[in-house]
C-alpha positions in Angstrom: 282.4 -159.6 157.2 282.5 -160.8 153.6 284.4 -157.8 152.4 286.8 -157.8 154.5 287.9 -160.9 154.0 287.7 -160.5 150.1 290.5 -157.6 150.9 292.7 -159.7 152.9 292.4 -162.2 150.4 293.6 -160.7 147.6 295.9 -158.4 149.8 297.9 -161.7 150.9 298.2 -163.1 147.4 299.3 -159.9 145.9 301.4 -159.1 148.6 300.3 -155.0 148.4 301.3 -152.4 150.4 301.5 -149.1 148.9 301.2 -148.4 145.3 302.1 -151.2 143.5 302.9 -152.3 139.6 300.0 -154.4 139.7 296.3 -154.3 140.4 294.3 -157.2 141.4 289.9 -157.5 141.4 288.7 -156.5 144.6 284.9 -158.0 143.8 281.7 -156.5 142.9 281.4 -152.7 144.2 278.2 -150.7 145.2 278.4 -146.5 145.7 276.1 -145.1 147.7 276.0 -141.4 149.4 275.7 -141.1 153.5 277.8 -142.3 156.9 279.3 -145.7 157.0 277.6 -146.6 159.8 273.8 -144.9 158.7 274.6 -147.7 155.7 276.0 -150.7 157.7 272.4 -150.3 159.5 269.6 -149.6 156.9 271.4 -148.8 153.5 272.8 -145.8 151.6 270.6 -142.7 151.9 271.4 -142.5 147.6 272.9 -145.1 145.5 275.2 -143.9 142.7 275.1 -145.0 139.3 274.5 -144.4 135.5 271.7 -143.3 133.6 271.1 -143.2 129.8 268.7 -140.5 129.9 271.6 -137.9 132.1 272.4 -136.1 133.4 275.7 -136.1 130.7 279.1 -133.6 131.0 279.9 -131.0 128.5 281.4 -134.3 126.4 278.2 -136.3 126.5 279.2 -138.9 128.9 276.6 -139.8 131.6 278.1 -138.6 135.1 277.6 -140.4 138.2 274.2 -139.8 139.3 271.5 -141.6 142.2 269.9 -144.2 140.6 266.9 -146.2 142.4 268.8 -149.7 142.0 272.6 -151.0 141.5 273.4 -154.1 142.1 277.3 -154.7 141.8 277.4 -153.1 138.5 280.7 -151.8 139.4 283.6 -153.5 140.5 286.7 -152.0 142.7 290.8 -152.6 141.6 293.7 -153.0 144.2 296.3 -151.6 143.1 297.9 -150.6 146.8 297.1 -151.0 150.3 298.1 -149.5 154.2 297.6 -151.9 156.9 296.1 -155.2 155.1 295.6 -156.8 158.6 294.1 -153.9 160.5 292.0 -150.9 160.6 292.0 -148.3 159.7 292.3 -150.3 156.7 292.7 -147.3 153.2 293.0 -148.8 149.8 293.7 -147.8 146.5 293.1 -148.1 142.8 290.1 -147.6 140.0 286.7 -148.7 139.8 285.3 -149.9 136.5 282.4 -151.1 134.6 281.6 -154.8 135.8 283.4 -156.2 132.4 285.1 -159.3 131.4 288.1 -157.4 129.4 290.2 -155.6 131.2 292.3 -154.0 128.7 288.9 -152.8 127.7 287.6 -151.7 130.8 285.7 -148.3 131.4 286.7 -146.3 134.8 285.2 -143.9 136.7 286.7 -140.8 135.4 287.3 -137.3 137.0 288.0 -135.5 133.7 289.1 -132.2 135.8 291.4 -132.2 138.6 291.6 -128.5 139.9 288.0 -127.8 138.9 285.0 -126.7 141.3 281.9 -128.8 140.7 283.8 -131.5 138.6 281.6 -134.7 137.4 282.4 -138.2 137.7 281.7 -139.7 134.0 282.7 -143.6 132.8 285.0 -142.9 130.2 287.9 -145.2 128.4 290.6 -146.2 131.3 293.4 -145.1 130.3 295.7 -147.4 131.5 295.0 -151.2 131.6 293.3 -151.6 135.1 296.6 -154.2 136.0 298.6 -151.2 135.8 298.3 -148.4 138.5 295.5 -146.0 137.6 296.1 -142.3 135.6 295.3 -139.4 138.7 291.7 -139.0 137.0 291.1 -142.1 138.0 292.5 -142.9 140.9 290.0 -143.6 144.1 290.9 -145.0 147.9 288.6 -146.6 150.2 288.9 -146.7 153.9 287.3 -149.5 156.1 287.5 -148.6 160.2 285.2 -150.8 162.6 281.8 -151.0 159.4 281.5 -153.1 156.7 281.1 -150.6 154.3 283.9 -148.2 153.4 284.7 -144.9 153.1 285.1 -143.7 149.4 287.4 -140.8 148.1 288.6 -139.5 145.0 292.2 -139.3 145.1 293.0 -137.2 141.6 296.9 -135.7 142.1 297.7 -136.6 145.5 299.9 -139.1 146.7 298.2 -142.2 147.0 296.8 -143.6 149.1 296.1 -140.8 151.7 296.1 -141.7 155.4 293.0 -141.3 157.0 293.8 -138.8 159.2 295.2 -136.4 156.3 292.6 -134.0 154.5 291.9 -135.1 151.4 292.0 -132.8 148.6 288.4 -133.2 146.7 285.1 -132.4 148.8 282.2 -134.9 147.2 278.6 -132.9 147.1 275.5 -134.2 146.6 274.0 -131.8 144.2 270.2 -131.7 144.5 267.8 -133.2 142.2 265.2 -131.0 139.7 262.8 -131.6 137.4 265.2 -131.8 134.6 267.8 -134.5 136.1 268.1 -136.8 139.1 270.9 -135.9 141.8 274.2 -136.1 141.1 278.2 -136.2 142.7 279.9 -133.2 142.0 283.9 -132.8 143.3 285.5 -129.3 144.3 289.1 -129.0 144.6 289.8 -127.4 148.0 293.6 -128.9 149.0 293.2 -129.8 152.7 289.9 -129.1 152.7 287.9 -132.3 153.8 289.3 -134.7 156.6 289.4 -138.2 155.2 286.6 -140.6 156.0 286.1 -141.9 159.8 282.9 -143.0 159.0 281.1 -141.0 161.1 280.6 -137.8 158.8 278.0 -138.1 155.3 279.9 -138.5 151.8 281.3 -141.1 149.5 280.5 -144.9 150.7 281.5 -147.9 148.8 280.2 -151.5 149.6 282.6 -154.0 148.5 280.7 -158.0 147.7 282.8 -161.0 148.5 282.4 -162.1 144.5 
């Protein structure tokens, strides 16, 4: 299980538990849309990711949308972590743009916390990604018995959330039309969703061992 051992890695030579000061690479980072275990089998149903022709937010960034291909484009930043050696495993930080400058990097960004329907854009991080993330761009992922992880957006909430506390922000997958391809939209609804088991359909993250 080549992710898992990627977190333990860097787990053990940060020495994370909680939030921390400082964020370490976590490798090359896939988002897809369905169950943990539907995508530890065949795949995401929908792989998230960028495109130039939209759909964009009222600020003209691209927001995160399905895309037909993404290979690793992304990559995932530990910045805490809950049970390093055991499952459920639920870890925290950003995710950027694959980049070699980190003071440069670009983060997913969820411009409005208590909105309904907010986007997921890649805007400026606002703090370098060794430093703990800004709440609008603060994600966890949760790994139980799959290889792939359960994804959330963490926004104002204490982080990182246990997996057995509701989570705050309930991903949808907003339908495609003839105008744009799907795309992830977040309502705020505090204690609204249960956090991932890996079981029910939402936010997935693959994690590569690069």
């Amino acid at each position: 299980m080549p992710s898992l051992c990627r977190t333990l890695i860097v787990s053990a030579l940060l020495g994370l538990s909680g939030v921390n000061a400082s964020c370490g690479d976590n490798g090359g980072a896939q988002l897809g849309w369905g169950s943990q275990a539907q995508a530890d089998k065949s795949g995401p149903a929908a792989i998230f990711g960028f495109n130039s022709s939209g759909p964009f937010d009222a600020a003209g960034n691209p927001i995160l949308s399905v895309v037909q291909t993404q290979d690793w484009d992304f990559e995932a930043w530990i910045c805490g972590q809950v049970s390093p050696n055991a499952y459920p495993q639920t870890t925290y930080g950003p995710v950027i743009a694959a980049t070699l400058q980190p003071a440069a990097a670009q983060c997913l960004t969820v411009s409005e916390l208590g909105a309904a329907n907010a986007t997921v854009s890649l805007q400026p991080c606002v703090n370098d990604i060794r430093a703990n993330p800004v709440p609008t761009q603060s994600f966890q992922w949760v790994g139980t018995a799959y290889i792939t992880y359960g994804f959330a957006f963490l926004g104002n909430q204490s982080a990182p959330v246990d997996p057995s506390v509701a989570t705050d922000y309930i991903p949808t997958l907003v339908p495609a039309t003839n105008a744009t391809a799907a795309y992830l939209c977040l309502d705020y609804s505090p204690g609204g969703l249960p956090a991932s088991t890996g079981l029910e359909t939402g936010l997935i993250l693959d994690l590569s061992d690069d």
